[in-house]
MIBATI-938779 format. One record per residue (C-alpha): residue in one letter; z, y, x; residue number from 1. Coordinates in Angstrom, 1 decimal, always signed. Each point is the difference from the previous one (the first is absolute). Example, Ala and Ser with C-alpha at 12.3 -4.5 7.8 and 13.67 -1.06 7.14 Angstrom:
BEGIN
<site residuo="A" Z="+7.8" Y="-4.5" X="+12.3" num="1"/>
<site residuo="S" Z="-0.7" Y="+3.4" X="+1.4" num="2"/>
This chain:
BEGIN
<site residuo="X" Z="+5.5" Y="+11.9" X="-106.2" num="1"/>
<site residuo="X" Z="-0.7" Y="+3.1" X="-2.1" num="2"/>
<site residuo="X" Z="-0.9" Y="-0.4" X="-3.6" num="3"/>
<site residuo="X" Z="-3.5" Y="+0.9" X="-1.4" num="4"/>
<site residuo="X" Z="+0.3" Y="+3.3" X="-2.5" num="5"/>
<site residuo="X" Z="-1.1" Y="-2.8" X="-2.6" num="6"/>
<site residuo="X" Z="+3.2" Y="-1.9" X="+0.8" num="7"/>
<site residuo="X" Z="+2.5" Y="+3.1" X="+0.5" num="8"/>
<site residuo="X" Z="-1.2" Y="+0.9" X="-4.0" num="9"/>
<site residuo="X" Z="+1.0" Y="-3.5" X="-0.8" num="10"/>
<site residuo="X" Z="+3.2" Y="+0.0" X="+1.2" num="11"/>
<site residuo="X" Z="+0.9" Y="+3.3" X="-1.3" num="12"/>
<site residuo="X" Z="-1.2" Y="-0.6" X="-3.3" num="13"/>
<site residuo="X" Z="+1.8" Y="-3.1" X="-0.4" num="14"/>
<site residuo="X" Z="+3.9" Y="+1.4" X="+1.4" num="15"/>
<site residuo="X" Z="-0.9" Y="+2.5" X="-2.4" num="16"/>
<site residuo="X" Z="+0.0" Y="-2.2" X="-2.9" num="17"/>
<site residuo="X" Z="+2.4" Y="-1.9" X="+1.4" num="18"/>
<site residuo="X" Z="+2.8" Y="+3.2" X="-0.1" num="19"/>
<site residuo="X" Z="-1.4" Y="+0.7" X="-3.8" num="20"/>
<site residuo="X" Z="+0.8" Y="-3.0" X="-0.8" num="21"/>
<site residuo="X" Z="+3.9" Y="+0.2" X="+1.1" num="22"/>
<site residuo="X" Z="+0.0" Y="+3.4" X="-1.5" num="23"/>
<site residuo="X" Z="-1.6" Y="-1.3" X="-3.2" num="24"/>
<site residuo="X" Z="+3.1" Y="-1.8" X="-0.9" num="25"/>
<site residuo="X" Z="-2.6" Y="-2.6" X="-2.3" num="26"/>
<site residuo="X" Z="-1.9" Y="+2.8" X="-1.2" num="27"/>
<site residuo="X" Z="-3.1" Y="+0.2" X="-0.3" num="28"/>
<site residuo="X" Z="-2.3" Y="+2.0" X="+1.6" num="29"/>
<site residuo="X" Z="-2.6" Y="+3.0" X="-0.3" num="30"/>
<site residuo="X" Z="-2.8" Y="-0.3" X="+2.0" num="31"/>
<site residuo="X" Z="-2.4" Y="+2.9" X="-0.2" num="32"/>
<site residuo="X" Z="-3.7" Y="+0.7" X="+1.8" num="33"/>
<site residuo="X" Z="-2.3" Y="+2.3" X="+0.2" num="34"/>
<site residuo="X" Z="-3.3" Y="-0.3" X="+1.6" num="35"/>
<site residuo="X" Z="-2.4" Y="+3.3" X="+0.0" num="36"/>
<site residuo="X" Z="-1.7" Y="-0.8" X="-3.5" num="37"/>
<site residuo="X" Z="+3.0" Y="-1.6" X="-2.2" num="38"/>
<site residuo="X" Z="+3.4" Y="-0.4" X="-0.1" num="39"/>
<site residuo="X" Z="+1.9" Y="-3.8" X="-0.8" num="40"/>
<site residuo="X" Z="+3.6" Y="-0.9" X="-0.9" num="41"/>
<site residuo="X" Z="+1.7" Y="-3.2" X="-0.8" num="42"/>
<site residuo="X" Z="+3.5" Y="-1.5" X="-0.4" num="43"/>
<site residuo="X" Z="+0.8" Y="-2.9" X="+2.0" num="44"/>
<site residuo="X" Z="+2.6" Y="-2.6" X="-0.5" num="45"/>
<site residuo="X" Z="+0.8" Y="-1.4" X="+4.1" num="46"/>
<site residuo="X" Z="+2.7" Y="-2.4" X="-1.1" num="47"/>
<site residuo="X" Z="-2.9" Y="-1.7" X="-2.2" num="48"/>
<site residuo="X" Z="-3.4" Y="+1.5" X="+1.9" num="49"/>
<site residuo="X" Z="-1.4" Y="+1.0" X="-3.2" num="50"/>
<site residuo="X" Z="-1.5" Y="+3.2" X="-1.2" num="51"/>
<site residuo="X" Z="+1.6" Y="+1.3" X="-2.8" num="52"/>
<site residuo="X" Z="-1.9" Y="+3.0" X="-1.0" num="53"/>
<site residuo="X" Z="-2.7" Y="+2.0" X="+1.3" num="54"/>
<site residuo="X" Z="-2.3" Y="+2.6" X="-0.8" num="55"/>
<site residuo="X" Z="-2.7" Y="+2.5" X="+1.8" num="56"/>
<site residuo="X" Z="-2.6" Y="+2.8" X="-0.6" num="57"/>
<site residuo="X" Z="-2.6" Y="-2.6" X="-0.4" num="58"/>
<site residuo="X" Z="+1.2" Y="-1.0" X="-3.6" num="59"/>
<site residuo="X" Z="-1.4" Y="+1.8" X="-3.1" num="60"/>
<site residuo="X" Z="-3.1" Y="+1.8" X="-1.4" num="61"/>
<site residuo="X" Z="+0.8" Y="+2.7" X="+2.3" num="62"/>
<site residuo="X" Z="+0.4" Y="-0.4" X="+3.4" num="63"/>
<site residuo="X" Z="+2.1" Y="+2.4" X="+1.7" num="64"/>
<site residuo="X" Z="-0.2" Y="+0.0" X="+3.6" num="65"/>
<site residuo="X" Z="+2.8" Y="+0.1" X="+2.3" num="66"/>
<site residuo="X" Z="+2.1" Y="+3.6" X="-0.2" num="67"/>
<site residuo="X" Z="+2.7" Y="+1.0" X="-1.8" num="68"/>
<site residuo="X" Z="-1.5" Y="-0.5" X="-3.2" num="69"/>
<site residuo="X" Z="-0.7" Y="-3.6" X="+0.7" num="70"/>
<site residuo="X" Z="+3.5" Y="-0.5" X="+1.8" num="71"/>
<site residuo="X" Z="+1.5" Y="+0.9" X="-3.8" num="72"/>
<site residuo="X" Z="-2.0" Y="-2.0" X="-2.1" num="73"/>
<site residuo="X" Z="+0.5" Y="-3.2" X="+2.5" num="74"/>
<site residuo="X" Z="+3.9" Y="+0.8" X="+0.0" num="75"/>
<site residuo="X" Z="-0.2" Y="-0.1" X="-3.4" num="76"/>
<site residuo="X" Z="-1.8" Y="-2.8" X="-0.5" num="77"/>
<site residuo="X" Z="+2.0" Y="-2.1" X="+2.2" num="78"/>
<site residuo="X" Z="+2.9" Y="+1.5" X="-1.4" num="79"/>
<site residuo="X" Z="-0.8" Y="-1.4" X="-3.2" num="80"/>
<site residuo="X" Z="-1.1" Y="-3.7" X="+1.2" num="81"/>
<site residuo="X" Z="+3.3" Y="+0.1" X="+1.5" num="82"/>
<site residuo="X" Z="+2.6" Y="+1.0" X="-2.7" num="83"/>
<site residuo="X" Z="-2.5" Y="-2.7" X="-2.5" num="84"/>
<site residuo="X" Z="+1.6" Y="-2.4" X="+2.9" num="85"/>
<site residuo="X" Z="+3.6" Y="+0.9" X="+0.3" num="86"/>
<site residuo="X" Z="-0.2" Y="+1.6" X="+3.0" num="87"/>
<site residuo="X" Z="+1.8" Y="+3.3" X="-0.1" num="88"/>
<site residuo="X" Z="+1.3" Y="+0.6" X="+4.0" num="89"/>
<site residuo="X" Z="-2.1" Y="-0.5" X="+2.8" num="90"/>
<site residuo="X" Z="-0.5" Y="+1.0" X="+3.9" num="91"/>
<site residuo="X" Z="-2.5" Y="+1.9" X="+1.5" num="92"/>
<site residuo="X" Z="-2.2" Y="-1.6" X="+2.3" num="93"/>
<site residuo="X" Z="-2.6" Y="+2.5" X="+1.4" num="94"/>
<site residuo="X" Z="-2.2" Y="-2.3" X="+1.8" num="95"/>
């Protein structure tokens, strides 16, 4: 029987994490999205399912949408979080 498109997405989304998480070598990861208005990042610990640090355009007195602009200042941000963690190496995940 064929798989709904619902349940093909599943799938794939979970081998994916599944292979970032061998490649991770206890890492943890980077996960990054971007919807059309703002952009979010956060650092996520697998091994304990916790969220270490996160950030997104939303914070602030001045919101700043979700370009390039906004992709710096959330980089940075959770850049920052990060390091005030310990965290200095992570992997990618692009979602």
């Amino acid at each position: 029987m064929a798989l709904s498109p619902r349940e093909t997405a599943l799938r794939r989304a979970q081998r994916n994490r599944t292979r970032l998480r061998q490649l991770a070598n206890g890492r943890p990861r980077l996960s990054v999205f971007r919807s059309s208005k703002n952009i979010y990042a956060q650092i996520i610990d697998d091994a304990n399912g916790v969220t270490l640090a996160a950030a997104s355009s939303l914070e602030g007195d001045k919101k700043v949408g979700a370009d390039k602009d906004a992709a710096a200042v959330v980089g940075k941000l959770v850049a920052e979080r990060a390091i005030e963690k310990g965290v200095k190496d992570v992997v990618f995940d692009r979602g």
